[in-house]
C-alpha positions in Angstrom: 0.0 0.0 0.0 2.5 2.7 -1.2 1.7 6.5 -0.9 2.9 9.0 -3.5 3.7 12.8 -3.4 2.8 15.3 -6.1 5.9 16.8 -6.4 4.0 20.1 -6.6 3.3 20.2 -3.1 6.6 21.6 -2.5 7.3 23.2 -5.1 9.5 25.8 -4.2 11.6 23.1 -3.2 11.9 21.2 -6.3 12.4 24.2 -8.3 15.5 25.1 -5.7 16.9 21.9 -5.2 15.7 18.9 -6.6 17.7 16.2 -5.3 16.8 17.9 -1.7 13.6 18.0 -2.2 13.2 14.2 -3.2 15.2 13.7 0.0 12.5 15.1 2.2 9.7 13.5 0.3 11.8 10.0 1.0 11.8 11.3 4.8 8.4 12.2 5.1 7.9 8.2 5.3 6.9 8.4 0.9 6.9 5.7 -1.4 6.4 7.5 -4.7 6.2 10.5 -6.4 4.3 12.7 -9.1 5.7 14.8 -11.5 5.1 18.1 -11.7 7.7 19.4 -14.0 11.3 17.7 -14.7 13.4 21.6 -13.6 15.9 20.7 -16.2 16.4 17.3 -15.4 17.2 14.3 -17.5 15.4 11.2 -17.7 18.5 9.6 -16.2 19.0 11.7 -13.3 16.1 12.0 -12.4 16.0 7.5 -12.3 19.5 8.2 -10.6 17.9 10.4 -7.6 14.7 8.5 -7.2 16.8 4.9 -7.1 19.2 7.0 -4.3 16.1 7.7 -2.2 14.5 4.2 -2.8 11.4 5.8 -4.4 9.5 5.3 -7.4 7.7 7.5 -10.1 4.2 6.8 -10.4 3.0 9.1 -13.0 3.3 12.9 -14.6 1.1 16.0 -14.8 1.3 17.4 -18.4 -0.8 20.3 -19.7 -2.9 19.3 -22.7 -0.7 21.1 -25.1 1.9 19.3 -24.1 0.1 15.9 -24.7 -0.6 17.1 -28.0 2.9 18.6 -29.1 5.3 16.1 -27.0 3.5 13.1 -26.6 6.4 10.7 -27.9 9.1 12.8 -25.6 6.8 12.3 -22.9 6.4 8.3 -23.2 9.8 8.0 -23.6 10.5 9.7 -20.4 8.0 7.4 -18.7 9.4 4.6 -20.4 13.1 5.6 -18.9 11.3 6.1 -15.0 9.2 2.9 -15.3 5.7 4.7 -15.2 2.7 4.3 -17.3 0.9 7.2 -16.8 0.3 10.6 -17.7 -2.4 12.9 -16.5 -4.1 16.5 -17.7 -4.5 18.6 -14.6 -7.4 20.1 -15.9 -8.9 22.0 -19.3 -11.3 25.0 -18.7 -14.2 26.3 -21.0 -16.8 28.1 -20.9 -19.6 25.3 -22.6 -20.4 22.1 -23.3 -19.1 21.9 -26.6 -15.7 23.4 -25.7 -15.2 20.8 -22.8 -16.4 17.9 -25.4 -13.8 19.5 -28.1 -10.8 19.8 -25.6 -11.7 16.0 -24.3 -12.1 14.8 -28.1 -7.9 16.1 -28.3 -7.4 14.4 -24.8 -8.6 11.1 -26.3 -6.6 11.0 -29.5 -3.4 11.3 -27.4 -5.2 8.8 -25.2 -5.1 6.6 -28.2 -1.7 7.1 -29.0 -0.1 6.5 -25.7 -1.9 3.2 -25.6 -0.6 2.2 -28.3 3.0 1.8 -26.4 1.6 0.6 -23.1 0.7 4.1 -21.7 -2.5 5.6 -20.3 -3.3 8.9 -20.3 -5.6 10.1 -17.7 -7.4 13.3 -16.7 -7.2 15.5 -12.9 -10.1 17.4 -12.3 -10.3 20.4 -10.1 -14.1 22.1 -8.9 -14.9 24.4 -12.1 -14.9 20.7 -13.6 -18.4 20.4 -11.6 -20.7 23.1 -13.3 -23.3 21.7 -15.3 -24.2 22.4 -19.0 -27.2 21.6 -19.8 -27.9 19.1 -16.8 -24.7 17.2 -17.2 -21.2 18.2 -15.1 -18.5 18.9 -17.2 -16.5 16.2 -15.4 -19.3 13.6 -16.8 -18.8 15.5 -20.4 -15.0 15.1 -20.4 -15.3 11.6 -19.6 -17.9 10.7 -22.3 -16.0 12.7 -25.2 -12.8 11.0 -23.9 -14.0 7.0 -23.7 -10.1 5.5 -23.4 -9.0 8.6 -21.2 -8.9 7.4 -17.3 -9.8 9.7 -14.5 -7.7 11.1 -11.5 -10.4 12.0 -8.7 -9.2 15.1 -6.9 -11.3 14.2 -3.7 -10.8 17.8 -2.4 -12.2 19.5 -5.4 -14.9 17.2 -5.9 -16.1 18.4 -2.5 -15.1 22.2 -3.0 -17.5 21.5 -5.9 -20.0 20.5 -4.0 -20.3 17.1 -4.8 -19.9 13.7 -2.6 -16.8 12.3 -3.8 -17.5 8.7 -2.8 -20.7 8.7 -4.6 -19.5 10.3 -7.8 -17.0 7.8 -7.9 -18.7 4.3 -7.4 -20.4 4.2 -11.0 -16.9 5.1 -12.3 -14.9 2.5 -10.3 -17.2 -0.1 -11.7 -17.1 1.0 -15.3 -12.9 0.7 -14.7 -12.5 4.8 -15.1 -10.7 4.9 -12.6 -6.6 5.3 -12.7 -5.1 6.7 -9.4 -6.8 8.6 -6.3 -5.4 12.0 -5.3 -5.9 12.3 -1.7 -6.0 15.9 -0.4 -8.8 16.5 2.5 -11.5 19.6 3.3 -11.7 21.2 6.2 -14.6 20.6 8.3 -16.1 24.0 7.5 -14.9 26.1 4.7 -12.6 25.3 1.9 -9.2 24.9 3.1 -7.1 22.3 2.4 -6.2 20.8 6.0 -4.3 17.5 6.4 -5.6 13.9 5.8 -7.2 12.5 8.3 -8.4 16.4 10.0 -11.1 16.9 7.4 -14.5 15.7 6.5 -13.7 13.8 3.1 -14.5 9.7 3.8 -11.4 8.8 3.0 -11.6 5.3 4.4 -14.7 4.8 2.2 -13.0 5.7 -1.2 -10.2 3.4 -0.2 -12.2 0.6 0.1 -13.5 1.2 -3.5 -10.0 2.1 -4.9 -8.1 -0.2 -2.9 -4.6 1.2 -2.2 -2.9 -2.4 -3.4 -4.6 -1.6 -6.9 -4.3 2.2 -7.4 -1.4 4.7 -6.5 -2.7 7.0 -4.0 -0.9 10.3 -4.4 -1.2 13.0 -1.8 -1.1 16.4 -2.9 -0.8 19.1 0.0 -1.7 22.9 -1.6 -2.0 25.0 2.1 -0.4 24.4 5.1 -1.0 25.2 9.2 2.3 24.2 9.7 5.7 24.0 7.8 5.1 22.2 4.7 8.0 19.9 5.5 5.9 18.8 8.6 2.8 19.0 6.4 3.9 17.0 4.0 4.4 13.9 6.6 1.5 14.4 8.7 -0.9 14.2 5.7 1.5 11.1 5.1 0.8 10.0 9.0 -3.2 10.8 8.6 -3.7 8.6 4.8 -1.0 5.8 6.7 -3.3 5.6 9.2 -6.6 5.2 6.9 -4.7 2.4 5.3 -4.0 0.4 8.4 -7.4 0.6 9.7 -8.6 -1.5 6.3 -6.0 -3.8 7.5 -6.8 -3.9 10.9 -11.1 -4.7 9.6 -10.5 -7.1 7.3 
């Protein structure tokens, strides 16, 4: 049951000192990381510094352009850190027909990637959650995109006002489903707060998603705390979450 990092959570770190900064995520108790951004970095040293800190690469955030104009440099980076996917943080629009037009691109690199073992998925955030025309624009993505796999954001689900377990137990059936992106909501209002300190039933979106068959990658965006301590108690909180399954089986 490993855990992952999005690399974006400290970003300021990455972008200062990546070898550090995979360091800290290695001492924060991590298994994994996410890319968000290579800094310069080669392939290879980038393998080199992960192997150092005994952790593994689990998958990469790429803007759709980049999809579209790099997809072969792209796979070939995963190929050389031993992922297999790639994931669109998001597309924004302003209809229906634009979200189904940018999901339609989405799919053809979707298509393309499979071709050499790799899936492309898609991270929503909450503008992802107003409806056109009855239907969410996460629900229109999806349909326009049939090969594309999703990335729940649990927090933005919620900041969109929407039940993440429930909008994600028709897609975990129908095999949508690629990784989990744990970040929790606050009790009341809309800050990000640690795992485990929210409201967001983690433990129940775990038992759909087990954490033995999808990567579970924590992404930490505030902080009440340094976000080196941060970092490891959201680690601590989703650690805990997973040895309570244990413990009830």
């Amino acid at each position: 049951m490993d855990i992952s990092l999005q690399l974006y959570s400290i970003k300021e770190d990455i972008k200062e000192n990546f070898a550090g900064a995979l360091e800290l995520v290695q001492k924060a108790g991590y298994q994994g990381v996410e890319f968000a951004g290579y800094f310069g970095n080669s392939p290879a040293r980038m393998k080199a510094l992960l192997d150092g800190c005994h952790l593994k690469a689990v998958s990469t955030h790429l803007g759709l352009p980049r999809l579209r104009e790099a997809l072969d440099e792209e796979i070939a980076v995963a190929k050389t850190l031993g992922y297999r996917l790639l994931v669109c943080p998001g597309i924004s629009a302003d209809s229906a027909e634009g979200y189904a037009n940018d999901a339609r691109l989405l799919e053809e690199c979707a298509q393309k990637a499979a071709k050499e073992g790799i899936i492309v998925g898609y991270h929503n955030h909450s503008h992802e959650f107003a409806t056109y025309g009855g239907k969410y624009a996460q629900d229109i993505i999806l349909e326009n995109a049939p090969t594309v796999k999703f990335q729940p954001d649990l927090f933005w689900i919620a900041v969109g006002g929407v039940d993440p377990l429930s909008y994600l137990e028709p897609l975990a059936r129908a095999g949508r489903i690629c990784a989990v992106h744990a970040k929790e909501l606050a009790r009341t209002g809309k800050e990000n707060v640690y795992v485990g300190e929210g409201k967001i039933d983690f433990t129940g979106v775990a038992k759909l998603c087990p954490p033995d068959q999808y990567p579970w990658i924590i992404e930490q965006e505030e902080y009440h705390s340094s976000h080196v301590d941060g970092i490891s108690k959201s680690y601590q909180g989703l650690r805990r979450i997973f040895d309570s399954l244990n413990t009830n089986v």
